[in-house]
C-alpha positions, -999 to 999 in steps of 0.1 A, spaced: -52 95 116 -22 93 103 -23 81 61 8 61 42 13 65 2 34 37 -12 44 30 -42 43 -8 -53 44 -26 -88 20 -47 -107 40 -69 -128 70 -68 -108 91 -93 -124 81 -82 -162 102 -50 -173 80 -44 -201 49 -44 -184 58 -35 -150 43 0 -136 37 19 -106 3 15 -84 -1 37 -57 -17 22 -21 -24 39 12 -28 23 46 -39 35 76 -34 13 111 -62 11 141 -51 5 174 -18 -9 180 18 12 168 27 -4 140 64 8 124 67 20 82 82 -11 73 59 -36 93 26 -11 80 42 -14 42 47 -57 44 12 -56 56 0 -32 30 17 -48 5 3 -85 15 -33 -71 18 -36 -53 -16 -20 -86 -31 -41 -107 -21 -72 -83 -41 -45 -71 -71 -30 -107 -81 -6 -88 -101 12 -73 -74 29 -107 -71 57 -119 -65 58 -96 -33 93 -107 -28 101 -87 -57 79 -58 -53 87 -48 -16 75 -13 -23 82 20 -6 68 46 15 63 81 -6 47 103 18 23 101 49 -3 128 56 -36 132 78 -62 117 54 -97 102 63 -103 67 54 -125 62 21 -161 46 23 -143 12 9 -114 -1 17 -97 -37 17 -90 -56 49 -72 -92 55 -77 -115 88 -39 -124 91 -33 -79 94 -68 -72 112 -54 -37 120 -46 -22 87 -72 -8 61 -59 -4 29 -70 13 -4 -62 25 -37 -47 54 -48 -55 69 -77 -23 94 -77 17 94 -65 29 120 -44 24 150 -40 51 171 -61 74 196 -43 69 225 -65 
């Protein structure tokens, strides 16, 4: 199954604290496009990381995909049923 890394912000709207926080997402079932998977992404690790908001200033963007199994835990939202998301605990993988 294909595996998205992107790259959001907590504190999007304060330059001082603002920083990167890394989120994968996977989709079941139905296509879904980058950008449509990264809205959703976004929207569902919001909703659990309240300082992700506003998400109309932290639109985020898609680092890398790979073929990754889910983790054991992972968050979900009823208005994206398809898309699990999670936590990453690193950025991309470096070209070197």
């Amino acid at each position: 199954m294909k595996t998205y890394l992107f790259e959001f912000l907590v504190f999007p709207n304060d330059t001082k604290k603002h920083r990167p926080i890394y989120i994968k997402a996977q989709s079941q079932g139905a296509e879904v496009d980058d950008q449509a998977l990264r809205q959703a992404a976004g929207a569902i690790a919001a909703h659990d990381i309240p300082e992700m908001k506003p998400l109309a200033a932290n639109p985020g963007r898609l680092l890398e995909t790979s073929d990754e199994e889910p983790p054991v835990q992972y968050l979900r939202h009823q208005d994206h049923p398809g898309v699990m998301v999670w936590e990453s605990n690193r950025g991309p993988r470096s070209a070197g």
